[in-house]
N, C-alpha and C positions, 0 to 999 in steps of 0.2 A: 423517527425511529420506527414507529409504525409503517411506515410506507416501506425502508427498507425491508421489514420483516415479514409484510407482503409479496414483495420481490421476490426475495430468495424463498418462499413455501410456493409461490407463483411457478417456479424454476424448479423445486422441489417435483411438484405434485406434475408437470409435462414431461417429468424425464431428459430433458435438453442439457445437452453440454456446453455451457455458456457462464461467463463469468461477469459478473456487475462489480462495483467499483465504486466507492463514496470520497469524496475527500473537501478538508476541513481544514482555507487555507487560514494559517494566524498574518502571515505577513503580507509584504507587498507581491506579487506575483511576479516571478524570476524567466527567463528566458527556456524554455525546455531543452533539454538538454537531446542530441542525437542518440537513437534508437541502438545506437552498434557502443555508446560509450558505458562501461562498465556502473552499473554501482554496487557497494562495498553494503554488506552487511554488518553492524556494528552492534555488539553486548554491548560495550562500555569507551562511550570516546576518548572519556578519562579527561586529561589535560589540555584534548585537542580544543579548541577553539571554533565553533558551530553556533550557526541559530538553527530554531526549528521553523522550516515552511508550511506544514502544516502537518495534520493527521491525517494519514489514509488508510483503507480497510476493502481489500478483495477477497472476490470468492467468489463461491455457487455450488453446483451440482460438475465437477470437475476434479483434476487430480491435483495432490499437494503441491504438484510442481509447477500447473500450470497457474493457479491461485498466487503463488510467490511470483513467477511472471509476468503477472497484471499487478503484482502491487507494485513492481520493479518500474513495470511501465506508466505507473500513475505519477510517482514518485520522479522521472524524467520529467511530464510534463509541468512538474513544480519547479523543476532547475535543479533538483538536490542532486550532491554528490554521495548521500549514502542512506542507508537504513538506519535505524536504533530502538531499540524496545520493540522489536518484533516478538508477537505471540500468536497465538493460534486462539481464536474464538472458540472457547467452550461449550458446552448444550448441546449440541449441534453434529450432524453426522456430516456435515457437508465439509469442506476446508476451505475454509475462512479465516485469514491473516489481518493485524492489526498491525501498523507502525506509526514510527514519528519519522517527517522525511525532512534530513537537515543539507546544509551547506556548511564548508567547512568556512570557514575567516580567513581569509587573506592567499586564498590563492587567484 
């Protein structure tokens, strides 16, 4: 966690527009998924039927939008077809996204 939090004041303190990227697989590692295939944001899967691949966490000295686009892209490279529990890291002036990146069951 330290190392991260050297990074990003690293990234802070040069002014650069660049985004780092952590992730934190629970399962087996999944095939990634292509760069042009959508993923789905999800509040609440509800009913649907999902494991979790891991956690992941983007960001830096960049815009909210581009922050959600590395998470998008971290989250491909796990195989997942969606987001969940996405929030926004507090403290922090920079934008910094947190999620869980799942697959759904049975497709």
């Amino acid at each position: 966690m330290r190392a991260l939090a050297a990074v990003v004041l690293a990234v802070t303190l040069c002014g650069c527009r660049s985004t780092s990227a952590t992730v934190w697989e629970f399962g087996e590692a999944e095939r990634p998924r292509d760069l042009v295939q959508p993923i789905e944001v999800v509040q609440d899967p509800g009913g649907m039927l999902y494991r979790t691949l891991g956690h992941v966490r983007a960001g830096g000295n960049v815009n909210a939008y581009d922050a959600m686009e590395r998470l998008k892209q971290e989250a491909r490279v796990l195989g997942a077809h969606a987001l969940t529990n996405v929030h926004r890291v507090t403290g922090t002036d920079e934008a910094i996204y947190e999620a869980d990146a799942i697959q759904w069951i049975g497709w």
